[in-house]
C-alpha positions as CSV (number, residue, x, y, z in Angstrom):
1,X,-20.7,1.1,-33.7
2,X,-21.4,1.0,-30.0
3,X,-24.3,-1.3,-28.7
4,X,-26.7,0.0,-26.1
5,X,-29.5,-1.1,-24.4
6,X,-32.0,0.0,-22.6
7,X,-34.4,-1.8,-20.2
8,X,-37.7,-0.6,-19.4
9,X,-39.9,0.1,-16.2
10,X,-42.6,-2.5,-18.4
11,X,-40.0,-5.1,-18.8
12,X,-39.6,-3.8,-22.3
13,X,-35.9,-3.6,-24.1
14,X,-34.7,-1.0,-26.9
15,X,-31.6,-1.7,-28.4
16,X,-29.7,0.9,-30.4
17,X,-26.3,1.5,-32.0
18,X,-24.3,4.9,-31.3
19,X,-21.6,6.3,-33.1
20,X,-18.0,5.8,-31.1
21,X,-17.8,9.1,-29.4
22,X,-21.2,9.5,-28.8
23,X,-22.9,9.3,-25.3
24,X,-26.1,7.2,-24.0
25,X,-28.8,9.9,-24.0
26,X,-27.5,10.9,-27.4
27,X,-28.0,7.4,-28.8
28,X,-31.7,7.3,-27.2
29,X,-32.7,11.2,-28.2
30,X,-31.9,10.2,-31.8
31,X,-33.6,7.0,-31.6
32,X,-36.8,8.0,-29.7
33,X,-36.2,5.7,-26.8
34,X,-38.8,6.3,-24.6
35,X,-38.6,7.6,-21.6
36,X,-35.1,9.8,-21.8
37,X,-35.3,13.3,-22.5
38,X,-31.8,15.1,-22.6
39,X,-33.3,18.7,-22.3
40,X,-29.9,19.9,-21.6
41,X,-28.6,18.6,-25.1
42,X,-25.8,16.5,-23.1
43,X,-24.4,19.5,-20.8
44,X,-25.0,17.8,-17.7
45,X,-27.2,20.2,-16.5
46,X,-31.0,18.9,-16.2
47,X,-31.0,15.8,-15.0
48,X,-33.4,14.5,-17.6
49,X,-31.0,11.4,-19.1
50,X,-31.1,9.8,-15.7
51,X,-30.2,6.2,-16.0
52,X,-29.8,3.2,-14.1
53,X,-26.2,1.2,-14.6
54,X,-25.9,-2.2,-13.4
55,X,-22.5,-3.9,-13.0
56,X,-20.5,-4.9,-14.4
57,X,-20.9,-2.0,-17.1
58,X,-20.7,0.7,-14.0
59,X,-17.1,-0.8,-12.8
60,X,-15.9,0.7,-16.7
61,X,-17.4,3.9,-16.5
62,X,-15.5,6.9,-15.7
63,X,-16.0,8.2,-12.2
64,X,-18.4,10.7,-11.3
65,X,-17.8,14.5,-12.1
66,X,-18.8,17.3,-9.5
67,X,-21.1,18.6,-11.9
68,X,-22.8,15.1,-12.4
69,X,-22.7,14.4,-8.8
70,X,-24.8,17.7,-7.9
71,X,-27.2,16.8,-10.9
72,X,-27.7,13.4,-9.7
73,X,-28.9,14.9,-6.6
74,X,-32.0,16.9,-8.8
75,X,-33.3,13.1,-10.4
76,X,-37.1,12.6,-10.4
77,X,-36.6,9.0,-9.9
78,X,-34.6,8.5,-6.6
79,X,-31.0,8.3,-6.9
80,X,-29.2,5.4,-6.1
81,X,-25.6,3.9,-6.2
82,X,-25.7,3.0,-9.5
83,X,-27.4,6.4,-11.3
84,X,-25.7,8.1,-13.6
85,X,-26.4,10.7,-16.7
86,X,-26.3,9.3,-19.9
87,X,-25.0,12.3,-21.2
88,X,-22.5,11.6,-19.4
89,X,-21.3,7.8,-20.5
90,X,-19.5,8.0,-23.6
91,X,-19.8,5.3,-25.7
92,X,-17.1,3.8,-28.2
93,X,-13.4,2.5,-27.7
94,X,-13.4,1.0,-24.5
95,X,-16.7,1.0,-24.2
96,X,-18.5,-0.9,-27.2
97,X,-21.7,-1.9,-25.1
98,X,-23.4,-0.7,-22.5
99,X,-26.8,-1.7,-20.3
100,X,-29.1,0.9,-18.8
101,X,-31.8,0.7,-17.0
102,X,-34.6,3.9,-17.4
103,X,-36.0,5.2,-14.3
104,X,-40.2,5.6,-14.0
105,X,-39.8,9.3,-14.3
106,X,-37.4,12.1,-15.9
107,X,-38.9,15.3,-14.7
């Protein structure tokens, strides 16, 4: 199991476990984290998983997909250097924990 985290606007922290092969907005949709909504059910279409990914997690992400870029550009919260989808971080063999911060505001 994966570890992921995620930090609150309130200071708050969830922490859940995801399947290998799973993504971050998966893990939080099926644990009710608060604050992520995944409308697009991980297509990267909606913007609605917007996260927050500080380093030294974001330096072992994948890089940015054209799709993901142009959604990033649709966030409710601003976008910033270090936003990315969460249906769009896979979770799992080189990538057993990950941090995320959740923006004030999905749609």
């Amino acid at each position: 199991m994966a570890k992921v985290t995620f930090h609150h606007q309130d200071g708050t922290d969830t922490v859940v476990d995801a399947d290998p092969g799973s993504n971050v907005m998966r893990a939080a949709v099926q644990n009710s984290v608060s604050g992520i909504v995944g409308e697009c059910g991980g297509q990267a279409m909606c913007a609605t998983c917007h996260v927050y990914v500080p380093e030294p997690f974001l330096s072992q992400l994948d890089p940015i997909s054209e799709d993901e870029d142009e959604m990033l550009d649709c966030t409710a919260s601003p976008r910033e250097a270090n936003s990315r989808l969460g249906c769009q971080i896979v979770v799992g063999d080189t990538l057993e924990e990950v941090e995320v911060h959740v923006p004030d505001a999905q749609i």
